[in-house]
N, CA, C and O atoms as a Tripos MOL2 file, in Angstrom:
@<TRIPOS>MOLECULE
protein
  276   275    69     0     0
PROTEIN
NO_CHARGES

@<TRIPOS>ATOM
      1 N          40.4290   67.7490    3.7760 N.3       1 UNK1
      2 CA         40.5730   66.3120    3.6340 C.3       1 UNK1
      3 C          40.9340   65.9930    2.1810 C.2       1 UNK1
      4 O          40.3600   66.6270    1.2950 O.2       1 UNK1
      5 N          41.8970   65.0010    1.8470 N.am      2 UNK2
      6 CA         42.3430   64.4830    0.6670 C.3       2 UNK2
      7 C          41.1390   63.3180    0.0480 C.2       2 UNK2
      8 O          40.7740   62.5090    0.9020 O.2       2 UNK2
      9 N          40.6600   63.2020   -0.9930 N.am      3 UNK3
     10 CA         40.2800   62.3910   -1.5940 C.3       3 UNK3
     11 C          41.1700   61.7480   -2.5730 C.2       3 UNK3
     12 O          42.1230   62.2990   -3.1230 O.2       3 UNK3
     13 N          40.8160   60.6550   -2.7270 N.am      4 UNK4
     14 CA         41.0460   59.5910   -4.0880 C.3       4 UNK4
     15 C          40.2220   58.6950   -4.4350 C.2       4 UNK4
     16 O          39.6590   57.7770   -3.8390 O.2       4 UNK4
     17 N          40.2200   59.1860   -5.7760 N.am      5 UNK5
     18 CA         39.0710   58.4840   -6.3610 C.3       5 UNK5
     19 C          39.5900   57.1950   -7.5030 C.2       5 UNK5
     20 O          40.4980   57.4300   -8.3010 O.2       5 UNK5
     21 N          38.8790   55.8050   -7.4580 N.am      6 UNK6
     22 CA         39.5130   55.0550   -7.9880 C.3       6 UNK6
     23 C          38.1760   54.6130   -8.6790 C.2       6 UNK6
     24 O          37.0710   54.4800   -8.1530 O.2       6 UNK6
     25 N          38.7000   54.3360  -10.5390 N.am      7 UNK7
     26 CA         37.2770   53.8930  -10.9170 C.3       7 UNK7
     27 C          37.7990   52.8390  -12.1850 C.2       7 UNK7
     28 O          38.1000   53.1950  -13.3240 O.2       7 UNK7
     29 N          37.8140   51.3200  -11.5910 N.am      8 UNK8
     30 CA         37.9570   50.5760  -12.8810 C.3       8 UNK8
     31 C          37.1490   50.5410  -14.3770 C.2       8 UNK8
     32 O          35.9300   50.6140  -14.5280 O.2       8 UNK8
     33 N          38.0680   50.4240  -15.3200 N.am      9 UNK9
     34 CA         36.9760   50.5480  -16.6020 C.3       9 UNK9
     35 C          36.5300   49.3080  -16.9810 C.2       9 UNK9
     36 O          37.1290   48.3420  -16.5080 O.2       9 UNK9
     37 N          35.6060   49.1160  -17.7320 N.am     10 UNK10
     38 CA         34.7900   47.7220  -18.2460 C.3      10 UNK10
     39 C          36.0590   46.7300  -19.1740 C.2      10 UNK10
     40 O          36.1480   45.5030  -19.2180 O.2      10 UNK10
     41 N          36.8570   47.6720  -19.7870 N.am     11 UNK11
     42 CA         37.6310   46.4740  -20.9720 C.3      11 UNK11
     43 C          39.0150   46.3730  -20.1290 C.2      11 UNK11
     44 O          39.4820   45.2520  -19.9280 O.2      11 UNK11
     45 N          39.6520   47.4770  -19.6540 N.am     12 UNK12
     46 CA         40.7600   47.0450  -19.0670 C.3      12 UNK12
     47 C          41.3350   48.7590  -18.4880 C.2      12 UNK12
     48 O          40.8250   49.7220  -19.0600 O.2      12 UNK12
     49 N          42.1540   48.9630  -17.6100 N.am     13 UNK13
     50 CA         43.0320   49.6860  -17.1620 C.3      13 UNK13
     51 C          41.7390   50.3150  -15.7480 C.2      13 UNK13
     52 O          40.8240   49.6890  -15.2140 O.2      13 UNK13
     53 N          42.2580   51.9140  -15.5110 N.am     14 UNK14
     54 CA         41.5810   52.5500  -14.5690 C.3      14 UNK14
     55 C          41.5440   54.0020  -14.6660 C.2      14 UNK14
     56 O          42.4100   54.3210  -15.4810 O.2      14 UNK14
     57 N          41.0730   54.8090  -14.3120 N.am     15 UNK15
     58 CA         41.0990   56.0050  -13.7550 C.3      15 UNK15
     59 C          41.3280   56.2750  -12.3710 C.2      15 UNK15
     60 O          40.6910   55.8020  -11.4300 O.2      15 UNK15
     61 N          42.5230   57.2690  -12.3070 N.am     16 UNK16
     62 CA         42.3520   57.5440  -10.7850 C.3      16 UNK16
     63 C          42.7160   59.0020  -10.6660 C.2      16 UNK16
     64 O          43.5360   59.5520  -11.4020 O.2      16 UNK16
     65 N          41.9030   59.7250   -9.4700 N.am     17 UNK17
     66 CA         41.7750   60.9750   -9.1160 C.3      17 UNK17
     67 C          42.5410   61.2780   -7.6470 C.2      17 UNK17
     68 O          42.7470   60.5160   -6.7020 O.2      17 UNK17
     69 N          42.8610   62.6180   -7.8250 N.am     18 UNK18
     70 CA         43.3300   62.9280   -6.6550 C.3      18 UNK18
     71 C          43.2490   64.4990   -5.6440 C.2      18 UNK18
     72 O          44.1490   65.3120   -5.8570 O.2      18 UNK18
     73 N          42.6590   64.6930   -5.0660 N.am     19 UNK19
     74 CA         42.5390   66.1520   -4.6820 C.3      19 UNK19
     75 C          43.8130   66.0270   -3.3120 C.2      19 UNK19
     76 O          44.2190   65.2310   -2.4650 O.2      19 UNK19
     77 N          44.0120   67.2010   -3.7440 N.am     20 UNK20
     78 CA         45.3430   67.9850   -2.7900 C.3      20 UNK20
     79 C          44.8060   69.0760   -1.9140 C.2      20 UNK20
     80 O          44.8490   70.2460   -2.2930 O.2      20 UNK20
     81 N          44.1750   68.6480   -0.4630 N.am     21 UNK21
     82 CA         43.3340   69.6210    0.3560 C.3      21 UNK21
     83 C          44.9280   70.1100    1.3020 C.2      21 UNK21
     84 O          45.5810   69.4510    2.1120 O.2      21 UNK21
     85 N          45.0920   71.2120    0.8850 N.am     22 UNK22
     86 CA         46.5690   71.7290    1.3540 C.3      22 UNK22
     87 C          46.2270   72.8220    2.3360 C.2      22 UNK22
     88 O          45.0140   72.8960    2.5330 O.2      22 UNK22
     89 N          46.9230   73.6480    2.9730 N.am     23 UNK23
     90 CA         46.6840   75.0850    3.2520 C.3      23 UNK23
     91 C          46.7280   76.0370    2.5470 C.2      23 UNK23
     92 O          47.7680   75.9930    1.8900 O.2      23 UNK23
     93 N          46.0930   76.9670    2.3050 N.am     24 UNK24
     94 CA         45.9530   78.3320    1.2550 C.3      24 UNK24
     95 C          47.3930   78.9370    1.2020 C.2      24 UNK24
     96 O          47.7910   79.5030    0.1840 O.2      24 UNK24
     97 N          48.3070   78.7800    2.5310 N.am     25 UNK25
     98 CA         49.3770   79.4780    2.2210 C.3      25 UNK25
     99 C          50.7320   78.5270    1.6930 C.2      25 UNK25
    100 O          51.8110   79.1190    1.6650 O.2      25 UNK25
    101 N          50.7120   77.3980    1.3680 N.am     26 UNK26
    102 CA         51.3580   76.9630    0.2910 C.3      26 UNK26
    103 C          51.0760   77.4030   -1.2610 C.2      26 UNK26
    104 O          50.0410   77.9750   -1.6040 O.2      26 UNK26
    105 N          52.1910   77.0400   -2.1930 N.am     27 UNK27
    106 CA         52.0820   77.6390   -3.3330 C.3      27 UNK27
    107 C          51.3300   76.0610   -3.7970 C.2      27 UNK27
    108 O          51.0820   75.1230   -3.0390 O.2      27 UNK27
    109 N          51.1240   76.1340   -5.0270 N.am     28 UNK28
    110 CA         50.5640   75.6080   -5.7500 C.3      28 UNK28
    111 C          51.6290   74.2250   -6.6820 C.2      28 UNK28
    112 O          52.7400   74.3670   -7.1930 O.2      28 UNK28
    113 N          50.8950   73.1640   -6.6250 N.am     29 UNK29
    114 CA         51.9980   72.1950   -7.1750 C.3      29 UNK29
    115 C          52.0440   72.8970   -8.8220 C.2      29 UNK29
    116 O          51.2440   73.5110   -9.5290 O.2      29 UNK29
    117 N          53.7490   72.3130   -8.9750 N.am     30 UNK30
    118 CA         53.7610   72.0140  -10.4050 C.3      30 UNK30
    119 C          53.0690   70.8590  -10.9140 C.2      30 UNK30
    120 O          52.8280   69.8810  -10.2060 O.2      30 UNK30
    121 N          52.6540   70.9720  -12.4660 N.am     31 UNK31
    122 CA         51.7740   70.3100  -13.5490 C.3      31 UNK31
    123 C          52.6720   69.2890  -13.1890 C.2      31 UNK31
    124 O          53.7840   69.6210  -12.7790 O.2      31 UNK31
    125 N          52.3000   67.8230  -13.2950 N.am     32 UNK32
    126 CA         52.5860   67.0660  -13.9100 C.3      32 UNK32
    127 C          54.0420   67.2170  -15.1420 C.2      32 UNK32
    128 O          54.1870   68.1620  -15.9170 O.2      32 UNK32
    129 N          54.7950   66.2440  -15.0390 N.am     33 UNK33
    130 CA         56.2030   66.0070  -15.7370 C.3      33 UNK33
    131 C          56.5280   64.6580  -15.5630 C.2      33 UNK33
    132 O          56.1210   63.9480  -14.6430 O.2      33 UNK33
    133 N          57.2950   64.3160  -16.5020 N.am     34 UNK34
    134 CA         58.3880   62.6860  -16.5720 C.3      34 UNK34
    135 C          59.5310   63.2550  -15.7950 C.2      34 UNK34
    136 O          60.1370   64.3160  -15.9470 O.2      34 UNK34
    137 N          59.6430   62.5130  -15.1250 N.am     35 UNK35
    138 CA         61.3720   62.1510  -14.1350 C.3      35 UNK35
    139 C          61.5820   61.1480  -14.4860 C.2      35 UNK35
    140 O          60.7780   60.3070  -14.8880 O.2      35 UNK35
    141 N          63.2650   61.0440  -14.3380 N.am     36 UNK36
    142 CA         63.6850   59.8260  -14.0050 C.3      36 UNK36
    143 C          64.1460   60.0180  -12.2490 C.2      36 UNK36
    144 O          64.8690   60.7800  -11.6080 O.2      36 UNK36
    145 N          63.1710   58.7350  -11.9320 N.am     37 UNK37
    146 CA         63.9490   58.1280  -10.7380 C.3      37 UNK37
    147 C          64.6920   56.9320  -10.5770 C.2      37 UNK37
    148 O          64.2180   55.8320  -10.8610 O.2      37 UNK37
    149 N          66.0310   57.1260  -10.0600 N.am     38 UNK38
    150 CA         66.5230   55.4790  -10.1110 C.3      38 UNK38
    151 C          66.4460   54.8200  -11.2390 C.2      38 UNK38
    152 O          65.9290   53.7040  -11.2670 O.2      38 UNK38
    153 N          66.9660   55.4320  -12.3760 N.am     39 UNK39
    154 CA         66.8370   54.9270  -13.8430 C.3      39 UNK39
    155 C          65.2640   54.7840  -14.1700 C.2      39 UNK39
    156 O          65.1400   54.0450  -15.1470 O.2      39 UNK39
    157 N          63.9590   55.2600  -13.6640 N.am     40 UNK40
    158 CA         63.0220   54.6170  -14.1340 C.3      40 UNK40
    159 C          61.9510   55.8160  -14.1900 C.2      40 UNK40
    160 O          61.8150   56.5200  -13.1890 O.2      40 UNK40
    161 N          61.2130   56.0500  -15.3110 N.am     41 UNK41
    162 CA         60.4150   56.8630  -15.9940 C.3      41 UNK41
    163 C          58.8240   57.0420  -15.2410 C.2      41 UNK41
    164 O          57.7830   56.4130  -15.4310 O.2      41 UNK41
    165 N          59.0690   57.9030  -14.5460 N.am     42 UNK42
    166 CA         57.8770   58.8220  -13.2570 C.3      42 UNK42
    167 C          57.2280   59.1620  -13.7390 C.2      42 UNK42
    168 O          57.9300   59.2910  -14.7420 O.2      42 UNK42
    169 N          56.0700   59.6130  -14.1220 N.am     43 UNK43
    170 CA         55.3520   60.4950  -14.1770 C.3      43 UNK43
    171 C          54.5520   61.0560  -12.9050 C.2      43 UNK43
    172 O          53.8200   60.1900  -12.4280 O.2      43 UNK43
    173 N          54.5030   62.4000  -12.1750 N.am     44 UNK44
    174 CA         53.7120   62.9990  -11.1600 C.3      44 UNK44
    175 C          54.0500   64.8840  -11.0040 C.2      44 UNK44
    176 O          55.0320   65.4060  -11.5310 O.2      44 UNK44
    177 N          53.1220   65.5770  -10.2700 N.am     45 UNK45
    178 CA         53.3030   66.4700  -10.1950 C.3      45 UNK45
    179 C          54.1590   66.4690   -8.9180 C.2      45 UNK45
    180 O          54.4390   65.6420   -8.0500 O.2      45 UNK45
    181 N          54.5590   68.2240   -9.2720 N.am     46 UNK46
    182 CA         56.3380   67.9930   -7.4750 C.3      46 UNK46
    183 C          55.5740   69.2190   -7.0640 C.2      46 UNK46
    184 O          55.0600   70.0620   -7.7990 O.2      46 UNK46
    185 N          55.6020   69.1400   -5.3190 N.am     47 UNK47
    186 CA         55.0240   70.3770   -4.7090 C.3      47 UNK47
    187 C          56.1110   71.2990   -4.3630 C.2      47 UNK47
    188 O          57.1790   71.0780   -3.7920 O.2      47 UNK47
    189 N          55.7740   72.0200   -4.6760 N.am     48 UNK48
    190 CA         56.6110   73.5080   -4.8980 C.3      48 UNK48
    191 C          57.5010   73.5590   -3.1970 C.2      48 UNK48
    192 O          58.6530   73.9910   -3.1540 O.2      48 UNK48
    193 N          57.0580   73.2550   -2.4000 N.am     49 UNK49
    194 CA         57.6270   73.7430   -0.8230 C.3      49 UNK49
    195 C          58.7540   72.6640   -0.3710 C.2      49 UNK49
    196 O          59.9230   72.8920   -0.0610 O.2      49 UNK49
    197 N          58.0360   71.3720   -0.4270 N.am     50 UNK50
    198 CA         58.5960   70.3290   -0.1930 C.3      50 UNK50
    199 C          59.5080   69.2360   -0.9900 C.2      50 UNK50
    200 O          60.3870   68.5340   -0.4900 O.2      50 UNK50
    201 N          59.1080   69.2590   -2.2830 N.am     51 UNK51
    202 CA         59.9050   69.3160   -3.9920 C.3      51 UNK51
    203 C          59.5090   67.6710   -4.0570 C.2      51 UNK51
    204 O          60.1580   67.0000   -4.8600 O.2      51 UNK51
    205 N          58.2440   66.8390   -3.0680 N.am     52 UNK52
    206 CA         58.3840   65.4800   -3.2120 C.3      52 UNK52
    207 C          56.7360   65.4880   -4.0880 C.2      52 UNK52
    208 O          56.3930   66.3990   -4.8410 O.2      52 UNK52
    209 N          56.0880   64.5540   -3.8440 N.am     53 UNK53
    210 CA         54.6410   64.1950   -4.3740 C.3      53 UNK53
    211 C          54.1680   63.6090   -3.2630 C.2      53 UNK53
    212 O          54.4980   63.5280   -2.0800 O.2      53 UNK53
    213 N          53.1590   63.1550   -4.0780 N.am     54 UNK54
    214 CA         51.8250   62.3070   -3.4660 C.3      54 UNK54
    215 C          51.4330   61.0740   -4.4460 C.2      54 UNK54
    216 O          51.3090   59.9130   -4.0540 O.2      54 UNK54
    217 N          51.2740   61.4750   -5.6640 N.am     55 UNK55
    218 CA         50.8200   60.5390   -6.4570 C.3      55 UNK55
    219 C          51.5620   60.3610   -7.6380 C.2      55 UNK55
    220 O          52.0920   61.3330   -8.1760 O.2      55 UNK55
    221 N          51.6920   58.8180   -8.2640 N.am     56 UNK56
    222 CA         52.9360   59.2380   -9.8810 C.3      56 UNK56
    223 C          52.6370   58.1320   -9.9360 C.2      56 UNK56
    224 O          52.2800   57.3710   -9.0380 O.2      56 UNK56
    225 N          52.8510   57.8650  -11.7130 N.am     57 UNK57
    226 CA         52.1250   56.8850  -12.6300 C.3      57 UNK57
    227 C          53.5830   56.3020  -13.1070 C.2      57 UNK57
    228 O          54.4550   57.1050  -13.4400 O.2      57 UNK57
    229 N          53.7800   55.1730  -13.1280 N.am     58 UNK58
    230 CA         55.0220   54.7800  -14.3860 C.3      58 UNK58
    231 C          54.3350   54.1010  -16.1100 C.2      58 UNK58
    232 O          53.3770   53.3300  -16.0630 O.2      58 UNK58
    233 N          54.8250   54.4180  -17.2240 N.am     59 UNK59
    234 CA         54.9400   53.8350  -17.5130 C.3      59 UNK59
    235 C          54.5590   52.0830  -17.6960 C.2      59 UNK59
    236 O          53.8040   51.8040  -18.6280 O.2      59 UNK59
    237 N          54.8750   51.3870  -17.1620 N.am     60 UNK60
    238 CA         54.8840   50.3590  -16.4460 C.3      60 UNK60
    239 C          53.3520   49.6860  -16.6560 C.2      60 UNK60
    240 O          52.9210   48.6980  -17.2510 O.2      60 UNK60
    241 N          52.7660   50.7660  -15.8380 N.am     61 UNK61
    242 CA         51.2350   50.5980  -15.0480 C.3      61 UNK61
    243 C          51.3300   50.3570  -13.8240 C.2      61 UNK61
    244 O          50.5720   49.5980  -13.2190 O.2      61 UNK61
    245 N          52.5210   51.1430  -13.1960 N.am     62 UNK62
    246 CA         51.9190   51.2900  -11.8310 C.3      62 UNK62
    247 C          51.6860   52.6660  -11.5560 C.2      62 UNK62
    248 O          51.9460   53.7800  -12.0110 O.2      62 UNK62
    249 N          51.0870   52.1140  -10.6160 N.am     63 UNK63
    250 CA         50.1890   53.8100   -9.9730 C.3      63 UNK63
    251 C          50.3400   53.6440   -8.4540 C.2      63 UNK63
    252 O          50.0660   52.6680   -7.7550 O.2      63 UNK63
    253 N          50.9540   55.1060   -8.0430 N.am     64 UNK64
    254 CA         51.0730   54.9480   -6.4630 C.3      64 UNK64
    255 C          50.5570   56.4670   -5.7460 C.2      64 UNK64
    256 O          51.3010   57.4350   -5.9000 O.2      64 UNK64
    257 N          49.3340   56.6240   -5.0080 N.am     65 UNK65
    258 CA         49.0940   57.4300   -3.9840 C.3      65 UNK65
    259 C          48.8420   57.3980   -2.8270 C.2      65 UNK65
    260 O          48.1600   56.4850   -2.3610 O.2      65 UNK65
    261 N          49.4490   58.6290   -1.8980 N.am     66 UNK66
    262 CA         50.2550   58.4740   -0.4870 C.3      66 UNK66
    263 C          48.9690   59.1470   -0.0080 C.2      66 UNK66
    264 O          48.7200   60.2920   -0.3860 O.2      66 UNK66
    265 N          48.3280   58.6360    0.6240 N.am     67 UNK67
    266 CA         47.8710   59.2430    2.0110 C.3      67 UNK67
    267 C          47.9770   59.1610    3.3800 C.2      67 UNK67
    268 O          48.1570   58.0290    3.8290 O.2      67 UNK67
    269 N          47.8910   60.3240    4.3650 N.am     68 UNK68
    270 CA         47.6920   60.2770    5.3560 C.3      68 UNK68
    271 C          46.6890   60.3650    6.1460 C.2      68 UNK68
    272 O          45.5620   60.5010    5.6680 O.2      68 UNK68
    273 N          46.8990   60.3040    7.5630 N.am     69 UNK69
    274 CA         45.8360   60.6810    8.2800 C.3      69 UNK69
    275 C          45.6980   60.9540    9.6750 C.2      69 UNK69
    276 O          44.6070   61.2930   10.1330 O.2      69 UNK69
@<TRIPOS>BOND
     1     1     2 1
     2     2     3 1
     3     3     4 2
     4     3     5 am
     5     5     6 1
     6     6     7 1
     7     7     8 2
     8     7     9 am
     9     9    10 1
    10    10    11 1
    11    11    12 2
    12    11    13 am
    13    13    14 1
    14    14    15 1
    15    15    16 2
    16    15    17 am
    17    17    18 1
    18    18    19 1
    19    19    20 2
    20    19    21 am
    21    21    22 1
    22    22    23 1
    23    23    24 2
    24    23    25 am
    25    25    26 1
    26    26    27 1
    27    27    28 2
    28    27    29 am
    29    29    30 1
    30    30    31 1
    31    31    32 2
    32    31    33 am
    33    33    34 1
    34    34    35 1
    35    35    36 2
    36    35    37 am
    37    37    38 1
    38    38    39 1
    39    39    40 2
    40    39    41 am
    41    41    42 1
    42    42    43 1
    43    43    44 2
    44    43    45 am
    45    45    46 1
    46    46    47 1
    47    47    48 2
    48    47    49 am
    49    49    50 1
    50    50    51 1
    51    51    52 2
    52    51    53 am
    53    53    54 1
    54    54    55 1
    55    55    56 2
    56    55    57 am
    57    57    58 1
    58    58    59 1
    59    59    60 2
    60    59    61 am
    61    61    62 1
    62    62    63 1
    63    63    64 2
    64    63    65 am
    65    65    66 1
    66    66    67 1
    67    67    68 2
    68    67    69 am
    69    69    70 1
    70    70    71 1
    71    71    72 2
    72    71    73 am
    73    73    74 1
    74    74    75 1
    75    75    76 2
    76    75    77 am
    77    77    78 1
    78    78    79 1
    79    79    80 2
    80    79    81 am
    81    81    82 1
    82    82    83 1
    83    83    84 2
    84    83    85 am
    85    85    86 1
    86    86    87 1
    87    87    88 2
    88    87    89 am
    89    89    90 1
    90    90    91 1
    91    91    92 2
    92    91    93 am
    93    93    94 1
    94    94    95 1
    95    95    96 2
    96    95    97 am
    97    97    98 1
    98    98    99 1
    99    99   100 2
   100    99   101 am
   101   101   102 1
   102   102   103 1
   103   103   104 2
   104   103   105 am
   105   105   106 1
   106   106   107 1
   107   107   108 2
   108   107   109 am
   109   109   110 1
   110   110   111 1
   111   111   112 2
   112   111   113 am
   113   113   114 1
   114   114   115 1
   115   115   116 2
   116   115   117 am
   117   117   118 1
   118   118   119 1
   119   119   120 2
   120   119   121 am
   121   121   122 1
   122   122   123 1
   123   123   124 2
   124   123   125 am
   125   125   126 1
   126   126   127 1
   127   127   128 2
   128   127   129 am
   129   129   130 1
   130   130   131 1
   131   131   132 2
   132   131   133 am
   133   133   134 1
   134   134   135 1
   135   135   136 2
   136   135   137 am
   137   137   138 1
   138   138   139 1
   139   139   140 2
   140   139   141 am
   141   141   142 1
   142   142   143 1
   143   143   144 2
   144   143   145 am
   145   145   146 1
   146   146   147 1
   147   147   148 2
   148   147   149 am
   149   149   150 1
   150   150   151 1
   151   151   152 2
   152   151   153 am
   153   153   154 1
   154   154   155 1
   155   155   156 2
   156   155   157 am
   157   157   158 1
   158   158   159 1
   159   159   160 2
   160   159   161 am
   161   161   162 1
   162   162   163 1
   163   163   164 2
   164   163   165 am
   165   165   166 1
   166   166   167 1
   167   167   168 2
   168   167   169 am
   169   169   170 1
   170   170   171 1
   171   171   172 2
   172   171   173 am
   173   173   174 1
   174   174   175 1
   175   175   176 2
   176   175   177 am
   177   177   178 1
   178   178   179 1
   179   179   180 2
   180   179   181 am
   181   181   182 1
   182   182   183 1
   183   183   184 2
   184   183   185 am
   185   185   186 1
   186   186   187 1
   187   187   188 2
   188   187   189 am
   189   189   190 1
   190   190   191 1
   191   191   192 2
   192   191   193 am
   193   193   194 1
   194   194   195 1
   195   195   196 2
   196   195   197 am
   197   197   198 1
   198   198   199 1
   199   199   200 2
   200   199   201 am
   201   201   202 1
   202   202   203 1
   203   203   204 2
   204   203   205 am
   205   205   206 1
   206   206   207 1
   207   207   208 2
   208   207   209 am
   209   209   210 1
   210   210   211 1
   211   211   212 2
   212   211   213 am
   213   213   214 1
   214   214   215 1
   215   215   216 2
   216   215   217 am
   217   217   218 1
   218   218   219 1
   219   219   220 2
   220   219   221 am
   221   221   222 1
   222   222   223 1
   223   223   224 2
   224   223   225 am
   225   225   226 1
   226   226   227 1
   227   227   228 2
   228   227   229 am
   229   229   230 1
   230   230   231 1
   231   231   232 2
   232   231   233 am
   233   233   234 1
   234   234   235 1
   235   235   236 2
   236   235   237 am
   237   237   238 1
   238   238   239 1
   239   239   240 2
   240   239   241 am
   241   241   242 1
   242   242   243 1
   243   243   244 2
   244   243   245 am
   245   245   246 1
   246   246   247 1
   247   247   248 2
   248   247   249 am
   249   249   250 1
   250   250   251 1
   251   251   252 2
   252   251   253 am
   253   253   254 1
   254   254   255 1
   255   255   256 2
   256   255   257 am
   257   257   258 1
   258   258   259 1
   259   259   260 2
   260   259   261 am
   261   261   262 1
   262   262   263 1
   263   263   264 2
   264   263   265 am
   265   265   266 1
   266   266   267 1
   267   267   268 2
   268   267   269 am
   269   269   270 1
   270   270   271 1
   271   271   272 2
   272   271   273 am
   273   273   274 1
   274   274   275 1
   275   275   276 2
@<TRIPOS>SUBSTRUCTURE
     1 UNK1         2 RESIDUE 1 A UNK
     2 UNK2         6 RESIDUE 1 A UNK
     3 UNK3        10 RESIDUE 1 A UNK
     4 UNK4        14 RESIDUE 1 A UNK
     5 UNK5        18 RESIDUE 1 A UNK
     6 UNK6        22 RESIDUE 1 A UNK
     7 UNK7        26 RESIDUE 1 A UNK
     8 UNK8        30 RESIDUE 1 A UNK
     9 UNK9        34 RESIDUE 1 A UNK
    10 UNK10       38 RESIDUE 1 A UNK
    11 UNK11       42 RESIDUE 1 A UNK
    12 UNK12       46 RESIDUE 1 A UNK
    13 UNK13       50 RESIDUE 1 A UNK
    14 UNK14       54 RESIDUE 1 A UNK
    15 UNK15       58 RESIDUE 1 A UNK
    16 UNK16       62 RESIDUE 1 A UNK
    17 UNK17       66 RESIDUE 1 A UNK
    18 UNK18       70 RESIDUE 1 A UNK
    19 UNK19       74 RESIDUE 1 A UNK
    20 UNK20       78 RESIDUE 1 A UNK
    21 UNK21       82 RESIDUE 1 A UNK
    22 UNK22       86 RESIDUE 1 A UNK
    23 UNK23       90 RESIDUE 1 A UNK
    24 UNK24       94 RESIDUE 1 A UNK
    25 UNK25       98 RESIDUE 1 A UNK
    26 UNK26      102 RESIDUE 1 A UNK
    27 UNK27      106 RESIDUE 1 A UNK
    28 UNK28      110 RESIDUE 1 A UNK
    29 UNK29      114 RESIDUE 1 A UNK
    30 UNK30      118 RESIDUE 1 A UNK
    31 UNK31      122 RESIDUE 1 A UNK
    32 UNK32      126 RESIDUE 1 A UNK
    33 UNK33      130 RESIDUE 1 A UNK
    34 UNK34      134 RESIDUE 1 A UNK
    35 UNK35      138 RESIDUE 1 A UNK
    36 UNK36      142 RESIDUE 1 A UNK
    37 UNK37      146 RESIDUE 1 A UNK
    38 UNK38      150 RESIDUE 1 A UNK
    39 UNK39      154 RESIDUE 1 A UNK
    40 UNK40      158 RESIDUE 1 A UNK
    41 UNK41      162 RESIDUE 1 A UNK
    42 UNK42      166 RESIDUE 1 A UNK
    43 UNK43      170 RESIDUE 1 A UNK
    44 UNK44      174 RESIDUE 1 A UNK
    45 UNK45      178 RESIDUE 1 A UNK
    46 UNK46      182 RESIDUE 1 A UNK
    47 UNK47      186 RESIDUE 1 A UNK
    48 UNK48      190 RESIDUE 1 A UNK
    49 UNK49      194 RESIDUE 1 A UNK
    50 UNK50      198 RESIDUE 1 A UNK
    51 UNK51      202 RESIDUE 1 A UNK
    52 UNK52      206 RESIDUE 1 A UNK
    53 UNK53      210 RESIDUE 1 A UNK
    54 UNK54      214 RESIDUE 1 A UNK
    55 UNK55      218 RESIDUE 1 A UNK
    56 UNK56      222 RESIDUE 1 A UNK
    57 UNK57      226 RESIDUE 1 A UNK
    58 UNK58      230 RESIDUE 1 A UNK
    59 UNK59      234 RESIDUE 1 A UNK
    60 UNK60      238 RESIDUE 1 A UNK
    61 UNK61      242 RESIDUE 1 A UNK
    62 UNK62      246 RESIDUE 1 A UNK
    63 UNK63      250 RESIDUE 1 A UNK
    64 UNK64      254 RESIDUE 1 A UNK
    65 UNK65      258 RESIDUE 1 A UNK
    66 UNK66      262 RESIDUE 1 A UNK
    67 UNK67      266 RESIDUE 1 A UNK
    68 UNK68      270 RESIDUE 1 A UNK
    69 UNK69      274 RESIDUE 1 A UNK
C-alpha cells in the first residue's frame, strides 16, 4: 500500500511524504531531478520501467501526488 503523508507547518508552507509500495521486481526509481515540462520547471523522481512519476513539486508551490486504488 502507498502512503502520503501531508503535514502543514505553523508559519507557512508544508511537508509532504511519499512511499512507493512497488513490486520487488521493478528497479528502483531515479533520485529526484528538475525537468522541464511544457516550458515549466518539475521537480520529481522518474521510475525506471515506466519513465513517468507519481509525485513532483514546481517551483511555483505546487505539489501534485497520484494515487491509486
Amino acid at each position: 500500500m502507498c502512503t502520503v503523508t501531508y503535514l502543514p507547518l505553523p508559519e507557512q508552507g508544508f511537508i509532504v511524504t511519499s512511499t512507493r509500495d512497488e513490486k520487488t521486481i521493478r528497479k528502483p526509481a531515479l533520485p529526484p531531478e528538475k525537468y522541464n515540462v511544457h516550458g515549466r520547471q518539475v521537480y520529481f523522481p522518474r521510475d525506471t520501467d515506466a519513465g513517468g512519476t507519481w509525485i513532483s513539486a514546481s517551483p511555483g508551490g505546487h505539489t501534485l501526488c497520484l494515487l491509486n486504488g
